[in-house]
PDBQT receptor file of N, H, CA, C and O in Angstrom, charges set to zero:
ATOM      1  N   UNK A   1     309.510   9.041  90.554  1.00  0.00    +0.000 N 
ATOM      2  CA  UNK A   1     310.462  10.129  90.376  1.00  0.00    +0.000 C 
ATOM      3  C   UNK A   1     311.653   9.618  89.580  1.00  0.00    +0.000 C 
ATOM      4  O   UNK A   1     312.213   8.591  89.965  1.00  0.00    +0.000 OA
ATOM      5  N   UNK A   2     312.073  10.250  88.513  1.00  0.00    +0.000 N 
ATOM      6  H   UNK A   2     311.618  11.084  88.200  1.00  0.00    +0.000 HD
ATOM      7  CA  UNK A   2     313.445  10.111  88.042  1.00  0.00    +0.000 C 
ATOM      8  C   UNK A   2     314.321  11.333  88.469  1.00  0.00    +0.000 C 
ATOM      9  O   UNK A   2     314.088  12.288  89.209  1.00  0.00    +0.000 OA
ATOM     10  N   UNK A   3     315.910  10.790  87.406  1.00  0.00    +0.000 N 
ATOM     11  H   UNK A   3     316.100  10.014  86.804  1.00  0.00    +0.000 HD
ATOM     12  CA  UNK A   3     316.963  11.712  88.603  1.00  0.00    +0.000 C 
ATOM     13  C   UNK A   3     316.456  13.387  87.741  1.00  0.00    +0.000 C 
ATOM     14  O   UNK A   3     316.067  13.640  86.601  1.00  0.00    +0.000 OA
ATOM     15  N   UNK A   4     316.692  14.169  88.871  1.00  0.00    +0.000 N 
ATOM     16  H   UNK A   4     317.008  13.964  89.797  1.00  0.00    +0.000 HD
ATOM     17  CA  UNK A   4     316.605  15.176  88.737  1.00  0.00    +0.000 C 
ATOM     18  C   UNK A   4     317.360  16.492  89.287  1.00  0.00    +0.000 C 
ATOM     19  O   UNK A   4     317.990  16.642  90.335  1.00  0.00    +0.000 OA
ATOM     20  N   UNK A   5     317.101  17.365  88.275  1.00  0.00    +0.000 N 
ATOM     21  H   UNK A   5     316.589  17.243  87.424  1.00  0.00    +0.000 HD
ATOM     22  CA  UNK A   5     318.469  18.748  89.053  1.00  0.00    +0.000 C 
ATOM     23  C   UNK A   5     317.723  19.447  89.605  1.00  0.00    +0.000 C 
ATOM     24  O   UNK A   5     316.544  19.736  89.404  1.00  0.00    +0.000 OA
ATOM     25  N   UNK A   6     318.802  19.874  90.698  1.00  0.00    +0.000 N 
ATOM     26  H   UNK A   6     319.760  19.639  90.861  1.00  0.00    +0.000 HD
ATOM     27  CA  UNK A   6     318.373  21.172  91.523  1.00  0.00    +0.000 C 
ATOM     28  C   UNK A   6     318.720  22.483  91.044  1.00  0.00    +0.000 C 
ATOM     29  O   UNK A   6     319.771  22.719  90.449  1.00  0.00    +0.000 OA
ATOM     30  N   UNK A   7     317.772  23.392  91.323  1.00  0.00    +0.000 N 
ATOM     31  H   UNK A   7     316.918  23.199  91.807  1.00  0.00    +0.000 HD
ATOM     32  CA  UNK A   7     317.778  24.561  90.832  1.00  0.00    +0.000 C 
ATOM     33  C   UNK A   7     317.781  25.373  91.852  1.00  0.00    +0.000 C 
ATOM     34  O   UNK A   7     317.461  24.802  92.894  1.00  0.00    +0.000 OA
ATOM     35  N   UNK A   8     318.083  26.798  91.989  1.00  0.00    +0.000 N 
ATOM     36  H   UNK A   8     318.342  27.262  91.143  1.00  0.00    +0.000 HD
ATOM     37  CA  UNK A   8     318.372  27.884  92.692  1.00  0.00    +0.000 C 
ATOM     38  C   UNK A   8     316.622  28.936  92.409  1.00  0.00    +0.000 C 
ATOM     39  O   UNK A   8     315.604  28.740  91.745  1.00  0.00    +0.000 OA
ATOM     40  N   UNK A   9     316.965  29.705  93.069  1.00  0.00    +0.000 N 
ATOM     41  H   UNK A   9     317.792  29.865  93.609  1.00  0.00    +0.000 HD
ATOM     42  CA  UNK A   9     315.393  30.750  93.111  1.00  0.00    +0.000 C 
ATOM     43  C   UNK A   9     315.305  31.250  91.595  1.00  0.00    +0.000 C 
ATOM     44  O   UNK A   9     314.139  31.234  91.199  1.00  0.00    +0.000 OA
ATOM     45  N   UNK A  10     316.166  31.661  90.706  1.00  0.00    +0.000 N 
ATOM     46  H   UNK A  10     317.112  31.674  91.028  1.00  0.00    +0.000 HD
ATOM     47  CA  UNK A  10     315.802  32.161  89.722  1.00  0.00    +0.000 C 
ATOM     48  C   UNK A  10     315.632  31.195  88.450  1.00  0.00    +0.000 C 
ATOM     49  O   UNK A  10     315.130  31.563  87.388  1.00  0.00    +0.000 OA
ATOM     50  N   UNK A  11     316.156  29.821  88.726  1.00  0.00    +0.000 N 
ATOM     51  H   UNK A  11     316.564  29.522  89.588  1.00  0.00    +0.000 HD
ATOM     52  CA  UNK A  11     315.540  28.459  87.787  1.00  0.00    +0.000 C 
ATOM     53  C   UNK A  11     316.756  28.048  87.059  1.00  0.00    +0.000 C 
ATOM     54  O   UNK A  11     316.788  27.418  86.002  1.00  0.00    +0.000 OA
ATOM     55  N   UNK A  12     318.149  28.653  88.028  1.00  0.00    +0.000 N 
ATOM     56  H   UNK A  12     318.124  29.164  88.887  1.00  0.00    +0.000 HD
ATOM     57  CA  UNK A  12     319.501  28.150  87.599  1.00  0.00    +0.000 C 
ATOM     58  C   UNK A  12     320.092  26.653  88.361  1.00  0.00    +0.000 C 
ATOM     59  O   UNK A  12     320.071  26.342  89.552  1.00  0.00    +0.000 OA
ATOM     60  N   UNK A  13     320.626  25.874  87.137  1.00  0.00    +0.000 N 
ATOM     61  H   UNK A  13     320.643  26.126  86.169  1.00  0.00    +0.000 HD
ATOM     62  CA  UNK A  13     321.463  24.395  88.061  1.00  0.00    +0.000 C 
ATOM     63  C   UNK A  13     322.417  24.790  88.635  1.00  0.00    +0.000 C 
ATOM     64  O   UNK A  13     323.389  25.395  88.182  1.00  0.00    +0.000 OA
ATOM     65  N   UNK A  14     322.059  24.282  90.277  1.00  0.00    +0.000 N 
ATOM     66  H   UNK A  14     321.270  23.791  90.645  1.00  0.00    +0.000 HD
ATOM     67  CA  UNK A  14     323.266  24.481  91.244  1.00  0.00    +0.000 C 
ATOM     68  C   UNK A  14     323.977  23.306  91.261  1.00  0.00    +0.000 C 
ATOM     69  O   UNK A  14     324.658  23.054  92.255  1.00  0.00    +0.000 OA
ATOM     70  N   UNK A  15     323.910  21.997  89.672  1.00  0.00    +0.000 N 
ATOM     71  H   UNK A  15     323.356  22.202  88.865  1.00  0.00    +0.000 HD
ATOM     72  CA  UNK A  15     324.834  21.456  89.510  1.00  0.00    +0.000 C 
ATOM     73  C   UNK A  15     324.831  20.454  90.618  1.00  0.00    +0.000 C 
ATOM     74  O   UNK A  15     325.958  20.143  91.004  1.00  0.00    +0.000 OA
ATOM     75  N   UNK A  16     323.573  19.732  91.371  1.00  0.00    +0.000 N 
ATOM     76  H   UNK A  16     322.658  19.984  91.058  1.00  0.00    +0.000 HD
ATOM     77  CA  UNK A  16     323.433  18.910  92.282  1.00  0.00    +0.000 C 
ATOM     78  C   UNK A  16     322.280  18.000  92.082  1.00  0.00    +0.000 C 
ATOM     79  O   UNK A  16     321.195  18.575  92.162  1.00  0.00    +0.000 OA
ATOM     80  N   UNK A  17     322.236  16.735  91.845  1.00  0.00    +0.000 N 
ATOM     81  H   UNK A  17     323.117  16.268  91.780  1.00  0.00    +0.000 HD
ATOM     82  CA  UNK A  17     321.144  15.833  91.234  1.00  0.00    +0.000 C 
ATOM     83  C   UNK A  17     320.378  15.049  92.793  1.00  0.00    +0.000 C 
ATOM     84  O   UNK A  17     320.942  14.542  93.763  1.00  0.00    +0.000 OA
ATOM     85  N   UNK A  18     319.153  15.200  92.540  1.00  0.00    +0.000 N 
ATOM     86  H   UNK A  18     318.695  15.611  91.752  1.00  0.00    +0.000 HD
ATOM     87  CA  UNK A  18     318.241  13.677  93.114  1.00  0.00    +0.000 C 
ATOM     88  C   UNK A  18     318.592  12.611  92.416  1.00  0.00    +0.000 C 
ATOM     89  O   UNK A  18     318.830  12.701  91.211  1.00  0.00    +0.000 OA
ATOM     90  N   UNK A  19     318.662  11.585  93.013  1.00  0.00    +0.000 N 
ATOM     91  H   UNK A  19     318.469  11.511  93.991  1.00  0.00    +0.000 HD
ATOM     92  CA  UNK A  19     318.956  10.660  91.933  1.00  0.00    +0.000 C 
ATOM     93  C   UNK A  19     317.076   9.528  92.087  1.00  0.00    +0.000 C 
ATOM     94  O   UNK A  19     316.057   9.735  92.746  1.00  0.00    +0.000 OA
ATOM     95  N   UNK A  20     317.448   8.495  91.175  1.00  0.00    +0.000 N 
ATOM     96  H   UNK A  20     318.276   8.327  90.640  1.00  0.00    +0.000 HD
ATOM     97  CA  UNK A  20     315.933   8.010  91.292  1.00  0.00    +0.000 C 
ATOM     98  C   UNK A  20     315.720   7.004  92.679  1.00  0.00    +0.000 C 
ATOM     99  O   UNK A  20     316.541   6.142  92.993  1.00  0.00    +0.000 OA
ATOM    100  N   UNK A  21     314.625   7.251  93.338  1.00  0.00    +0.000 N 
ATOM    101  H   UNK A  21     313.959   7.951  93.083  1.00  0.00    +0.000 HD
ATOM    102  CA  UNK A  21     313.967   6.181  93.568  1.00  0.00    +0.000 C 
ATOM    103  C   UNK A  21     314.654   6.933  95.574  1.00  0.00    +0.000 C 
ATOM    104  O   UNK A  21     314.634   6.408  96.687  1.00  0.00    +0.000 OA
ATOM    105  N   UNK A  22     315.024   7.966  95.198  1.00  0.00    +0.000 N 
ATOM    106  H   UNK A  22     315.040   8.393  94.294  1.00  0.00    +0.000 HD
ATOM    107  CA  UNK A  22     315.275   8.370  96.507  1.00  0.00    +0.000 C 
ATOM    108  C   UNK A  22     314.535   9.521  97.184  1.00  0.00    +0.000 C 
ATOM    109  O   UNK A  22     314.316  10.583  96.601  1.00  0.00    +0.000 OA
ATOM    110  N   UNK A  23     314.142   9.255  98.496  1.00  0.00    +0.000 N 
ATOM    111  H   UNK A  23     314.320   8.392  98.969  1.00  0.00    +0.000 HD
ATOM    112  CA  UNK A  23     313.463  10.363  99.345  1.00  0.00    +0.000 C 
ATOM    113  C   UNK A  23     313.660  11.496  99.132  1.00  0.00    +0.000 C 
ATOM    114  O   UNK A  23     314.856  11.737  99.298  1.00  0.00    +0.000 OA
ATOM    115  N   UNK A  24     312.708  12.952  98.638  1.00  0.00    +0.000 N 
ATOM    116  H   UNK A  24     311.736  12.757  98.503  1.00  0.00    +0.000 HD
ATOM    117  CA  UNK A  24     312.582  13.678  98.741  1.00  0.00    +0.000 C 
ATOM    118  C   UNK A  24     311.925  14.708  99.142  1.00  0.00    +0.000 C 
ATOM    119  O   UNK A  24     311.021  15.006  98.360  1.00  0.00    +0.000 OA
ATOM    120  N   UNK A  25     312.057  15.697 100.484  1.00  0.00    +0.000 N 
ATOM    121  H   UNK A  25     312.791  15.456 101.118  1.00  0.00    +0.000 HD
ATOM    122  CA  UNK A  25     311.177  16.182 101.534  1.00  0.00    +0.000 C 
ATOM    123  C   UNK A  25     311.013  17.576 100.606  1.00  0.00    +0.000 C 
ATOM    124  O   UNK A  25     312.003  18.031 100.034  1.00  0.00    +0.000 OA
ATOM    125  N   UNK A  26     309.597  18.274 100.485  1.00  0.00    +0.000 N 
ATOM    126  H   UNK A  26     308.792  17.905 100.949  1.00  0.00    +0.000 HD
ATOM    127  CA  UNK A  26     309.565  19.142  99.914  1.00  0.00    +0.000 C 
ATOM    128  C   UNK A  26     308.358  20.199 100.659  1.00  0.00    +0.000 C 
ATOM    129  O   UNK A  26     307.490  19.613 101.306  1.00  0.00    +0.000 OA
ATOM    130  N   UNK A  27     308.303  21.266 100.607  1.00  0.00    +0.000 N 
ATOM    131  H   UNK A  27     309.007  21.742 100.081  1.00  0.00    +0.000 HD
ATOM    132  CA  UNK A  27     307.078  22.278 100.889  1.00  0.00    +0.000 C 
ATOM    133  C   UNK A  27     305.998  21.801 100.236  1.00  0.00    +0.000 C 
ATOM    134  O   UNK A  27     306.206  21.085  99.257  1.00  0.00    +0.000 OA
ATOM    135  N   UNK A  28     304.445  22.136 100.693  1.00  0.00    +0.000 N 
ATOM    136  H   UNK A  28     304.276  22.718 101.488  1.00  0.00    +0.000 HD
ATOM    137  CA  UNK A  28     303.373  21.662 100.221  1.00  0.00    +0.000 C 
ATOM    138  C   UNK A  28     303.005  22.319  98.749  1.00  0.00    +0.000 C 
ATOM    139  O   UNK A  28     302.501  21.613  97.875  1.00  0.00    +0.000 OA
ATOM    140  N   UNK A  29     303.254  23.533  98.564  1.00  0.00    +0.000 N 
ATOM    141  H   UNK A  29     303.663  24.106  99.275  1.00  0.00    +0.000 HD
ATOM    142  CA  UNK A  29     302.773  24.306  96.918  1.00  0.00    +0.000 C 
ATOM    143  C   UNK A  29     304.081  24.361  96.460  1.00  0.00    +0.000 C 
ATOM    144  O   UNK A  29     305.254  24.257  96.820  1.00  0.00    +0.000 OA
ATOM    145  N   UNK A  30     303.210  24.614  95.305  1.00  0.00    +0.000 N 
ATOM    146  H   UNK A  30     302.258  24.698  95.013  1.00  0.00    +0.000 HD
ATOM    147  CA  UNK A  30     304.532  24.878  94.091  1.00  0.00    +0.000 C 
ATOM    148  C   UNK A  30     304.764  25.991  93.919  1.00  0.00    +0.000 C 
ATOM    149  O   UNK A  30     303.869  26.738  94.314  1.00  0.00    +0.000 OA
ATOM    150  N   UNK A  31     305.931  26.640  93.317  1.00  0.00    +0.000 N 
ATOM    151  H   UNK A  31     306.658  26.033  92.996  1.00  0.00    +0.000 HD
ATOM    152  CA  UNK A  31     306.379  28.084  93.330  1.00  0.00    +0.000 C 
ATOM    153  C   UNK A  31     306.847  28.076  91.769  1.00  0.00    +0.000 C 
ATOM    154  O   UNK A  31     307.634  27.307  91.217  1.00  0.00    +0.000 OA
ATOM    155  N   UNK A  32     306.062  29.256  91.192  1.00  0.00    +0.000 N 
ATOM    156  H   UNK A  32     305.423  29.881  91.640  1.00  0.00    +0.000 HD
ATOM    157  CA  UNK A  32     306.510  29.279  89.654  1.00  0.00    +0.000 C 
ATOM    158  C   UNK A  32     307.746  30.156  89.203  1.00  0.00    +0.000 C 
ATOM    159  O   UNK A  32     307.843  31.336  89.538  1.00  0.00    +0.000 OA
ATOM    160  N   UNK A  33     308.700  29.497  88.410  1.00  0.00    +0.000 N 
ATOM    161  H   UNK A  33     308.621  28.538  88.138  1.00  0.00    +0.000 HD
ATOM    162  CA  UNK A  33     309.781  30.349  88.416  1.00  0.00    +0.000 C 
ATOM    163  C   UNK A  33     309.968  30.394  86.850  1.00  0.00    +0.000 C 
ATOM    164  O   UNK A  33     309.721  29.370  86.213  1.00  0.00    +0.000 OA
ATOM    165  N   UNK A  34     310.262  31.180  86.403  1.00  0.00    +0.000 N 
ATOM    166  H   UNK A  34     310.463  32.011  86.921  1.00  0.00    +0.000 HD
ATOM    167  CA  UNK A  34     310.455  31.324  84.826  1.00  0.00    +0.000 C 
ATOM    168  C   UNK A  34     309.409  30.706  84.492  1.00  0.00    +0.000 C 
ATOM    169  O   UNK A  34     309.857  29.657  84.029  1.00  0.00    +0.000 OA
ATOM    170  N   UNK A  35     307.856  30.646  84.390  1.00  0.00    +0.000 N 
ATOM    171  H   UNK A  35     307.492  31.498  84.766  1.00  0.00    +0.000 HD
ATOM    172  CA  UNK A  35     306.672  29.940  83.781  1.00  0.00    +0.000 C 
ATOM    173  C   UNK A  35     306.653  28.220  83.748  1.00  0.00    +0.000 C 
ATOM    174  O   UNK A  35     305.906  27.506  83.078  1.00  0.00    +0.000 OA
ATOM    175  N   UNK A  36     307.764  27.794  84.732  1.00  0.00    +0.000 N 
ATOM    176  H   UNK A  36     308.370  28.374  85.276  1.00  0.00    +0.000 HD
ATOM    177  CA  UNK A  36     307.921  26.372  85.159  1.00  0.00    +0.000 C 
ATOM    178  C   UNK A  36     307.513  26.312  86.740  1.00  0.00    +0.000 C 
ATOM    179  O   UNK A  36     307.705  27.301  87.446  1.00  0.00    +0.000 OA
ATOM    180  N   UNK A  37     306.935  25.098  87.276  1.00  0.00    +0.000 N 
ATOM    181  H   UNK A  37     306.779  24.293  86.703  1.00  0.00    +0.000 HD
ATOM    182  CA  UNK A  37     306.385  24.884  88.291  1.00  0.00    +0.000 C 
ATOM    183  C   UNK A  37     307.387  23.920  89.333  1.00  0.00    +0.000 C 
ATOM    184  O   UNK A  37     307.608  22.755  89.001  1.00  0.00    +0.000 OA
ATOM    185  N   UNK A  38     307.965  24.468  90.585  1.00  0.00    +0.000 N 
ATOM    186  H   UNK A  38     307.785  25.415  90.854  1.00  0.00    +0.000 HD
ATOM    187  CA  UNK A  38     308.780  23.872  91.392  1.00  0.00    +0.000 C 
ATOM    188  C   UNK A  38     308.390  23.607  92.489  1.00  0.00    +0.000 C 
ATOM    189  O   UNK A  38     307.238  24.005  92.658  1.00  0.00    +0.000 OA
ATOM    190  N   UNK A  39     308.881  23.038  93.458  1.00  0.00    +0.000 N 
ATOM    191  H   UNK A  39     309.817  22.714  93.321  1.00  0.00    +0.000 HD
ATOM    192  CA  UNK A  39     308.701  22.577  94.816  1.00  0.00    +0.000 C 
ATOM    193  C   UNK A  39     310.122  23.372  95.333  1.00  0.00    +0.000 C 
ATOM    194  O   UNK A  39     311.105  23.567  94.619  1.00  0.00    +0.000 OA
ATOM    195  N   UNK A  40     310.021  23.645  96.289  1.00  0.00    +0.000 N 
ATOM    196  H   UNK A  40     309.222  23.486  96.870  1.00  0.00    +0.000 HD
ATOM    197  CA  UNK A  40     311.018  24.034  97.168  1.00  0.00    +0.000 C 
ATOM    198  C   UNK A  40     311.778  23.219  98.544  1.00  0.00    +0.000 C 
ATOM    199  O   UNK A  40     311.655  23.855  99.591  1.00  0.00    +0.000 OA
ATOM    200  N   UNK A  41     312.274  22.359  98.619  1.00  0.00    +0.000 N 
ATOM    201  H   UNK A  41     312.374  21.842  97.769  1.00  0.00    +0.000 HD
ATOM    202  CA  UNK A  41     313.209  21.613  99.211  1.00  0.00    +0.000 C 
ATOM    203  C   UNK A  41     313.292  21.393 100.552  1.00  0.00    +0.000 C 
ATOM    204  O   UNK A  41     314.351  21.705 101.096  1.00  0.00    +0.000 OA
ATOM    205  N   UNK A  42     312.340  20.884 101.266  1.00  0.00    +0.000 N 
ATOM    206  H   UNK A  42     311.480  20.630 100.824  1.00  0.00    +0.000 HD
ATOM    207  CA  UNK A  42     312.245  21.048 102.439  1.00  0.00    +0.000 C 
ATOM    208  C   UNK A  42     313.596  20.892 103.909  1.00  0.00    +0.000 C 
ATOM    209  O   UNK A  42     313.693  21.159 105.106  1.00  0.00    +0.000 OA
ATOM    210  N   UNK A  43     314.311  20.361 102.928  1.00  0.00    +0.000 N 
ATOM    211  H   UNK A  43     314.232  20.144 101.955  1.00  0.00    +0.000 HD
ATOM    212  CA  UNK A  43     315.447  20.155 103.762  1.00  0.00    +0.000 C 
ATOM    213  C   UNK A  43     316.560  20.922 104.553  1.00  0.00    +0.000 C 
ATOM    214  O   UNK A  43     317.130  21.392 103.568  1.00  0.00    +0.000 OA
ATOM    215  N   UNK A  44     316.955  21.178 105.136  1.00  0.00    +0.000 N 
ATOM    216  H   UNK A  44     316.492  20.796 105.936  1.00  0.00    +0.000 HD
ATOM    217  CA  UNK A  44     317.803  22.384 105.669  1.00  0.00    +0.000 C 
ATOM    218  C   UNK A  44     319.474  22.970 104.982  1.00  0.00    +0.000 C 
ATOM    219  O   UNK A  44     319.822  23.222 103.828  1.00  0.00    +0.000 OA
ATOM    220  N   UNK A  45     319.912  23.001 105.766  1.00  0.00    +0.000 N 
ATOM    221  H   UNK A  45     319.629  22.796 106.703  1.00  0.00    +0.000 HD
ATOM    222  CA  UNK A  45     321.664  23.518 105.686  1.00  0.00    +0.000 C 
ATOM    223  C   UNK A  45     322.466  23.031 104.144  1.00  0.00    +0.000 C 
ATOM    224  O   UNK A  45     323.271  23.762 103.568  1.00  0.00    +0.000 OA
ATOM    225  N   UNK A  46     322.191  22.120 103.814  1.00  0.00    +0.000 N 
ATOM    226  H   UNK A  46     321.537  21.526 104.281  1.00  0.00    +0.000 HD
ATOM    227  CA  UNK A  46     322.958  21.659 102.622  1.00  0.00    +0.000 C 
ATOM    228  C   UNK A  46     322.002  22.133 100.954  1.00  0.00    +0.000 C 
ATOM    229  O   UNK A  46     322.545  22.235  99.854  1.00  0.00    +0.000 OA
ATOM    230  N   UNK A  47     320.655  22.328 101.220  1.00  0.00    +0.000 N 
ATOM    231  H   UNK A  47     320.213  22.245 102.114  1.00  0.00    +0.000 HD
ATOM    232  CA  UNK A  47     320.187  22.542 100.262  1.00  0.00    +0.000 C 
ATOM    233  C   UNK A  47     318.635  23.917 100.917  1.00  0.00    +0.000 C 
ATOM    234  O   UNK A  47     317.421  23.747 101.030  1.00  0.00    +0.000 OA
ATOM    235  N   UNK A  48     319.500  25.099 101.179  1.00  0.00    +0.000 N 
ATOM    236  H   UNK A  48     320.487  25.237 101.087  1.00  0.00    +0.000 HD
ATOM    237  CA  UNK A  48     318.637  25.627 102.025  1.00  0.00    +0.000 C 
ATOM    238  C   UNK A  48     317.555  26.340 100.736  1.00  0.00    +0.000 C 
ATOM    239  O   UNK A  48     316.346  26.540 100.859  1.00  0.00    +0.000 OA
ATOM    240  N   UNK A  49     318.405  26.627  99.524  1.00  0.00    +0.000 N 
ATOM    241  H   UNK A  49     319.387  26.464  99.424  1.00  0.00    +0.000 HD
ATOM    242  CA  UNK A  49     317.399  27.443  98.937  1.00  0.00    +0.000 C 
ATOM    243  C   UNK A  49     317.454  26.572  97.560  1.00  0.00    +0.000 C 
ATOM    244  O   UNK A  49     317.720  27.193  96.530  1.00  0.00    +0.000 OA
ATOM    245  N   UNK A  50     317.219  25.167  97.483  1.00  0.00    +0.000 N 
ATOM    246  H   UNK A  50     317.003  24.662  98.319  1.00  0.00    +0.000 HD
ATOM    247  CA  UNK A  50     317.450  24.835  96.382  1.00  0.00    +0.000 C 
ATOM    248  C   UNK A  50     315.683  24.098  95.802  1.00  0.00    +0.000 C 
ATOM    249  O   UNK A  50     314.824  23.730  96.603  1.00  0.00    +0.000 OA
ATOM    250  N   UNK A  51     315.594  24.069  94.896  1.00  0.00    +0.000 N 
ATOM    251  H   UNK A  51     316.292  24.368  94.245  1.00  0.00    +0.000 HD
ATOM    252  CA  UNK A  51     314.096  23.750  93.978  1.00  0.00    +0.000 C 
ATOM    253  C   UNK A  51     314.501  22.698  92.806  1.00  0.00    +0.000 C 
ATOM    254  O   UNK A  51     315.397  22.773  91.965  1.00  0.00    +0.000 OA
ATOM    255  N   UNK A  52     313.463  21.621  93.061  1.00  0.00    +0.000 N 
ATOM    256  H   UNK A  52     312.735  21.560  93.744  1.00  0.00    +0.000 HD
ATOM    257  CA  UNK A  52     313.234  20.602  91.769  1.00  0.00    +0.000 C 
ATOM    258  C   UNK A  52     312.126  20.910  91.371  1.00  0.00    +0.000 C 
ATOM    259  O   UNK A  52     311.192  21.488  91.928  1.00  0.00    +0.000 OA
ATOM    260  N   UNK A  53     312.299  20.361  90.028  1.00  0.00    +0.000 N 
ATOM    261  H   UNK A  53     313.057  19.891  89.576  1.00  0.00    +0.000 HD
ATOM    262  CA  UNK A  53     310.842  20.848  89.042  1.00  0.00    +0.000 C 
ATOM    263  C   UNK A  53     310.133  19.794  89.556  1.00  0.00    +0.000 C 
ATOM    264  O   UNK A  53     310.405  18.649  89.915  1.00  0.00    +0.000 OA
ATOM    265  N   UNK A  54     308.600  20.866  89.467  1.00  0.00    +0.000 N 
ATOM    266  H   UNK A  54     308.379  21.797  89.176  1.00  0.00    +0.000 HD
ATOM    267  CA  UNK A  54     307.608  19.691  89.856  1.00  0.00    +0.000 C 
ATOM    268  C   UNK A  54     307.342  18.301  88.896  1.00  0.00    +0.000 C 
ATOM    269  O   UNK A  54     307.125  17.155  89.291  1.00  0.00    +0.000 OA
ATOM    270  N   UNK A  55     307.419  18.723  87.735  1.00  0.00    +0.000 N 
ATOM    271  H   UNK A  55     307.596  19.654  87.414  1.00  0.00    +0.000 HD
ATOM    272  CA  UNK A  55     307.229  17.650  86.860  1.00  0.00    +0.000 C 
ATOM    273  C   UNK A  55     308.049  16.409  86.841  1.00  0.00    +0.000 C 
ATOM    274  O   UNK A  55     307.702  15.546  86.035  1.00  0.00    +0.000 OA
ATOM    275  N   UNK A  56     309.395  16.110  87.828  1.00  0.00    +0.000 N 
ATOM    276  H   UNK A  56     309.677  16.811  88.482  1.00  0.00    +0.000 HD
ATOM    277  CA  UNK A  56     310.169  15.235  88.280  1.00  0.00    +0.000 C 
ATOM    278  C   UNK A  56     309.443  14.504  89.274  1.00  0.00    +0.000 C 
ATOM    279  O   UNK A  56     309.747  13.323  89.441  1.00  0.00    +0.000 OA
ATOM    280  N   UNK A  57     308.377  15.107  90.076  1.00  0.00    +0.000 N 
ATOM    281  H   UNK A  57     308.130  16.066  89.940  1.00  0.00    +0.000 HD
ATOM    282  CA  UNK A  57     308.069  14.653  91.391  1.00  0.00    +0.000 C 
ATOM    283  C   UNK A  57     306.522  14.248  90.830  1.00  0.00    +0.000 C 
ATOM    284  O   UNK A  57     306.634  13.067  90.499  1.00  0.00    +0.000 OA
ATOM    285  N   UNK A  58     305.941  14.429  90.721  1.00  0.00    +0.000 N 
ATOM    286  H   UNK A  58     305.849  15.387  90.990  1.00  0.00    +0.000 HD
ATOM    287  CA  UNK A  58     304.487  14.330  90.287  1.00  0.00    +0.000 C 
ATOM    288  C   UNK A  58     303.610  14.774  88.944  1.00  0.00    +0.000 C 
ATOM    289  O   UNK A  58     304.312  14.750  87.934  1.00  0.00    +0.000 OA
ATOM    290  N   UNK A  59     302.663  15.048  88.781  1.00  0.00    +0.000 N 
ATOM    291  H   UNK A  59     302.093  15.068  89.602  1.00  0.00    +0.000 HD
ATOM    292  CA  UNK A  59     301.257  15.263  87.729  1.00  0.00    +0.000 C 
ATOM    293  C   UNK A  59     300.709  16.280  87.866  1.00  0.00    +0.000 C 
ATOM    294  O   UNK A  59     299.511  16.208  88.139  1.00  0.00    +0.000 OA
ATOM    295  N   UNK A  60     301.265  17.483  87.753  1.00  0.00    +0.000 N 
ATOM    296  H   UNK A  60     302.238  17.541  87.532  1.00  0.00    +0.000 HD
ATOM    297  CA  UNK A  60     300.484  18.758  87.815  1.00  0.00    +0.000 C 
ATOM    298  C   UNK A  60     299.430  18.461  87.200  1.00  0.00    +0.000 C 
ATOM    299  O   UNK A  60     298.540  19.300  87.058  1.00  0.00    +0.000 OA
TER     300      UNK A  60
């Protein structure tokens, strides 16, 4: 994984980075938003509705 931004439901930066080489808990499928492929953020209260592109995390 490199660093990567978080995005909101409609595929906007909420201006908050992963950075590399750090844990990231995510939902099992991907959710397509604007014809790009995301994961949705498994984490709670601080990042309840936020999405990284899949292509940061893995090999579609």
């Amino acid at each position: 994984m490199h660093t990567a931004i978080l995005y909101n439901d409609k595929g906007k930066s909420l201006g908050k980075k992963y950075y590399s080489y750090r844990k990231v808990s995510v939902l099992p499928n991907t959710v397509d938003i604007n014809g790009s492929e995301y994961y949705k953020l498994a984490l709670g209260d601080d990042y309840n509705e936020a999405y990284i592109k899949a292509s940061n995390i893995s090999v579609l």
